[in-house]
C-alpha positions, 0 to 999 in steps of 0.5 A: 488521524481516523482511517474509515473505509465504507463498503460498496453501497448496495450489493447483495449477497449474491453479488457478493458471491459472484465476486468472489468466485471472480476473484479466485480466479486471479491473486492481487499480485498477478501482473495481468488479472483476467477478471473482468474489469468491472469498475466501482467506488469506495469511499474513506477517510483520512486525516479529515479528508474524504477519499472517493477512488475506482477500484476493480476486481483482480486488485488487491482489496477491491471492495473497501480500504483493506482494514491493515491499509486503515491502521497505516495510515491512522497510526503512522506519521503522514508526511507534510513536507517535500521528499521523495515518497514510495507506496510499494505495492499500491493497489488502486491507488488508497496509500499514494493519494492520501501521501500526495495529497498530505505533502503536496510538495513531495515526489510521490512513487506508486510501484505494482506488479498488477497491471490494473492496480497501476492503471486505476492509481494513474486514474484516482490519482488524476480524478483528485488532481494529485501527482503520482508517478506510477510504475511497474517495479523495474521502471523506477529509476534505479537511482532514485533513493526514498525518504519514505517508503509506505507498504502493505506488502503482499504477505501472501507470496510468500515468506522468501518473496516477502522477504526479497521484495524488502531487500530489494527495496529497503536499502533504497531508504535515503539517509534518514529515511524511514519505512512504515510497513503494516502486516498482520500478527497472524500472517507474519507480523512479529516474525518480519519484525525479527527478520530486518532487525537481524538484517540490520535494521531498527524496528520500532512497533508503534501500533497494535491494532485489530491484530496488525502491527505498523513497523517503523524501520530505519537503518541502524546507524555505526 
């Protein structure tokens, strides 16, 4: 499976600029951005299938298929059969299609804190003809339990928040389940991998790749 992301077409470097002064002003993980909300495309593939989604400024990795989002979901397994499916923390939206459309059959379940995050994944998933529900976290029906979950958790808040959001919904694996997580060496990767597996929990490394790991973590059995 290939993850390819294609920058914006036709920005200048002072666009460029412009944009990242905006984006200072908000953090991806903000429940309502107050940048403007000034839309554009980018375009990647996964799998063989093409991916056009509208993305914006005050979502995380608003101007390409974050480089950790790209080493996801060309090193893990993408699902093919029905299930209960989480993208935790979806952004516009890159990991929830790619999940609806490999398993046409699934239940897929977007979850975001930020406000535009979730109104552009209602929008990109509707634009390809996929179903994806799409909630803010304490909307989700608590008793829903996951086959899978797939994240490329917010590392920037911080290690007690990261860690809170993993035991928050982690043990809403259903039996069986698997979570596939990416993070950065850099920002925590290894140091994660250690925290859940002395939570409980089997880690299994299964990519190295442009310094982020993909985690492949199920619940330890006995």
């Amino acid at each position: 499976m290939n993850a390819q992301f294609v920058r914006h077409p036709g920005g200048s470097r002072r666009a460029a600029q412009r944009q990242t002064c905006l984006v200072t002003t908000d953090h991806y993980f903000s429940a309502e951005p107050s940048t403007p909300d000034e839309r554009r495309e980018i375009e990647f593939s996964v799998a063989g299938r093409d991916y056009k989604l509208a993305t914006a400024a005050g979502v995380f990795s608003s101007g390409r298929l974050d480089p950790g989002t790209a080493v996801l979901l060309a090193k893990a397994d993408l699902p093919t059969t029905a299930g209960v499916l989480l993208d935790l923390g979806c952004g516009y939206g890159p990991i929830a299609c790619v999940l609806a459309r490999s398993a046409p059959g699934a239940v897929v379940h977007a979850v975001d804190v930020n406000s535009r995050a979730r109104q552009l994944t209602e929008e990109n998933a509707a634009s390809l003809g996929l179903r994806v529900q799409v909630s803010a976290p304490d909307e989700v029906d608590p008793d829903v339990t996951f086959d899978q979950i797939w994240s490329n958790p917010p590392t920037h808040v911080g290690k007690a928040e990261l860690h809170a959001i993993m035991e928050r919904w982690l043990p809403r694996l259903a039996p069986g389940g698997v979570a596939w997580l990416v993070i950065n060496r850099h920002l925590g990767g290894d140091s994660l991998h250690a925290w859940l597996e002395a939570g409980g929990w089997e880690v299994e490394r299964v990519a190295s790749k442009k310094g982020f790991r993909v985690l492949r973590v199920v619940r330890k059995s006995g």
